[in-house]
Phi, psi and omega in degrees: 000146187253124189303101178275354171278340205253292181315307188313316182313276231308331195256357173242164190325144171293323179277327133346317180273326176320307226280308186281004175260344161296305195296349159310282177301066143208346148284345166257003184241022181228023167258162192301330200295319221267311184279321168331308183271025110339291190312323180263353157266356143304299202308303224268351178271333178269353191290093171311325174266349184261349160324284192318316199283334168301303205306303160341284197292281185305342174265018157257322150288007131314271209290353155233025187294337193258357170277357164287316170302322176276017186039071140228027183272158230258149203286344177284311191297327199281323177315327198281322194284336135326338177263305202276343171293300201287012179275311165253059159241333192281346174267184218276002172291313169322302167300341208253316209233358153293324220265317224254009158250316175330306167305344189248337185275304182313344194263303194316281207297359158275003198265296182300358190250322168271359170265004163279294167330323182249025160249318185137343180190192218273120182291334214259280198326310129019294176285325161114175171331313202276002197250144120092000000 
């Protein structure tokens, strides 16, 4: 017996798929979810100070990755890289740019759960680690 959804993959045209993975991505990229996180991955990019307060925060951590790795860092140091995380998770383009992706992952995974229902199987699985 013959898979017909496996034959439809197998038999259509490349450029068909090309043509419907455009009109996807220009359909998620006209959603509120979509244009939000734009808005809020500018912000956060010009946001100088939650820049600094990122850089800040990896180059201390960086500088202590391998006594993390071996837990072996000292309760002043993990206390100061605790401080330098909660300085920049706390502002608010960050938080702005948390929320408005946290939304944008939500919208990719109804998108992908109902083109899994209407293709016969699992899209996200399909796609490998990287997708939605």
């Amino acid at each position: 017996m013959t898979d017909l959804a496996l034959s439809d993959i197998a038999i259509t045209p490349s450029e068909v798929v090309r043509h419907a993975t455009r009109d996807l991505a220009t359909a998620l990229a006209q959603t509120p979810a979509f244009k939000a996180f734009e808005q809020a991955a500018a912000a956060l990019r010009q946001d100088e100070a939650a820049q600094q307060a990122i850089r800040a925060y990896q180059q201390k951590q960086q500088a202590l990755q391998m006594m993390l790795m071996l837990n072996a860092v000292s309760a002043e140091d993990r206390a100061e890289l605790n401080r330098l995380y909660q300085e920049f998770v706390s502002r608010p383009s960050v938080l702005a740019y948390v929320q408005a992706e946290a939304d944008l992952r939500e919208v990719c995974q109804a998108v992908a759960d109902r083109l899994s229902r209407h293709i016969g199987f699992d899209f996200v699985a399909a796609c490998g680690s990287g997708c939605c």
